[in-house]
C-alpha positions in Angstrom: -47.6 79.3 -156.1 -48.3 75.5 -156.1 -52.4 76.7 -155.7 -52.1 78.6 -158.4 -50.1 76.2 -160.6 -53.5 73.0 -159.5 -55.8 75.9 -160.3 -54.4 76.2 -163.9 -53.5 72.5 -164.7 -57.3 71.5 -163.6 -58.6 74.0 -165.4 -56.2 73.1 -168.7 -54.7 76.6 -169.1 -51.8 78.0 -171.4 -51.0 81.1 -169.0 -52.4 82.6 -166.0 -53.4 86.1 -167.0 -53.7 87.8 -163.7 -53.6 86.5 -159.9 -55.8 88.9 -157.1 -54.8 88.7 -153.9 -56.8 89.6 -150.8 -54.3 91.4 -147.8 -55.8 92.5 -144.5 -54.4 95.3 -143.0 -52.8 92.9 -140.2 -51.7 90.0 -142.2 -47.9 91.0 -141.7 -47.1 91.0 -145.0 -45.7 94.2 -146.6 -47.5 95.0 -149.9 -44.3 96.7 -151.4 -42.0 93.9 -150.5 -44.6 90.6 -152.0 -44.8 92.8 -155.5 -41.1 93.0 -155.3 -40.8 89.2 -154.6 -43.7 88.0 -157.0 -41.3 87.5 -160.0 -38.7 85.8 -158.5 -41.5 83.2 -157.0 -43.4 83.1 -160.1 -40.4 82.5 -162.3 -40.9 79.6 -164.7 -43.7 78.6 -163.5 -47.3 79.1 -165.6 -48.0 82.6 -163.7 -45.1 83.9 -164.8 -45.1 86.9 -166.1 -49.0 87.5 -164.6 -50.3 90.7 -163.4 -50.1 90.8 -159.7 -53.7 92.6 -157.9 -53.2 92.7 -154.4 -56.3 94.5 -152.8 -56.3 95.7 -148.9 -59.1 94.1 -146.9 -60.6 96.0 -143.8 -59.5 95.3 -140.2 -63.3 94.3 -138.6 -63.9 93.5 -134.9 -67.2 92.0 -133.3 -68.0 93.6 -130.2 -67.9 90.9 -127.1 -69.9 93.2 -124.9 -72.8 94.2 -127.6 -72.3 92.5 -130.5 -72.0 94.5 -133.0 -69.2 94.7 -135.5 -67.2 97.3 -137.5 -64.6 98.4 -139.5 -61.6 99.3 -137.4 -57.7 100.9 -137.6 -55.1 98.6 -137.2 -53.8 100.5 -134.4 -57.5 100.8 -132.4 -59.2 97.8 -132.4 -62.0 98.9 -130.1 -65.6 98.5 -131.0 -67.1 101.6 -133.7 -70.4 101.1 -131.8 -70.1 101.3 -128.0 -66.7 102.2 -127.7 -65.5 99.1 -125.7 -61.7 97.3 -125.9 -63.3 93.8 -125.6 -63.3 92.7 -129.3 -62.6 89.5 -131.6 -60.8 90.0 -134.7 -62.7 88.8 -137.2 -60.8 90.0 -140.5 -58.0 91.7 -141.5 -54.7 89.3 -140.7 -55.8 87.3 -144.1 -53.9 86.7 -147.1 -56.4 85.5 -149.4 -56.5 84.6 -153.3 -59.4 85.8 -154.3 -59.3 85.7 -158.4 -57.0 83.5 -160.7 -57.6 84.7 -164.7 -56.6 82.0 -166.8 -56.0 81.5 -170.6 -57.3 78.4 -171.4 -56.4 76.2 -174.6 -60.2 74.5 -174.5 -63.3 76.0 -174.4 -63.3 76.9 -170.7 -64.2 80.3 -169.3 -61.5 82.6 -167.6 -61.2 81.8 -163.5 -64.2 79.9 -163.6 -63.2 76.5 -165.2 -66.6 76.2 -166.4 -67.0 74.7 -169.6 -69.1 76.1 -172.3 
């Protein structure tokens, strides 16, 4: 919450409007149980209130035999090209922000901060 409150104060907003959140299928964080929990964190702070967007992310592996990557299951991380176990995780365990939508009380531009 304090990265959202910096993002807001240096961008001079009255509210945050929305926060989007990046989860990777392997993050270890339960999607059910951080909506649940969201109020209670954002509680008097400027993203209260705040839609909460939380959009799954892919599991991906590179290949350490052939190269390649792709798009896995949590559950079978083994390479979607040549079928080998030897892989590197190289997304899904995230938990990223990923959007902050701001009302702003100066003439800035939503999640940007860009003035105009």
């Amino acid at each position: 919450m304090s990265q959202i409150e910096t993002i807001a104060r240096d961008n001079h907003a009255s509210q945050v409007v929305s926060i989007t959140l990046g989860m990777g299928q392997l993050s270890g964080v339960e999607e059910r149980l951080l909506k649940h929990a969201y109020p209670v964190a954002s509680a008097g702070t400027i993203a209260e209130g705040a839609q909460l967007i939380i959009r799954s992310t892919p599991a991906c592996v590179r290949c350490t035999t052939c190269g390649k990557e792709s798009t896995v299951t949590p559950n079978h991380l083994v390479c979607g090209h040549c079928n080998d176990w030897h892989t590197e995780l190289i997304s899904g365990d995230e938990l990223l922000l990923i959007q902050v939508e701001l009302d702003t009380q100066d003439d800035f531009e939503p999640a940007t901060g860009v003035m105009h």
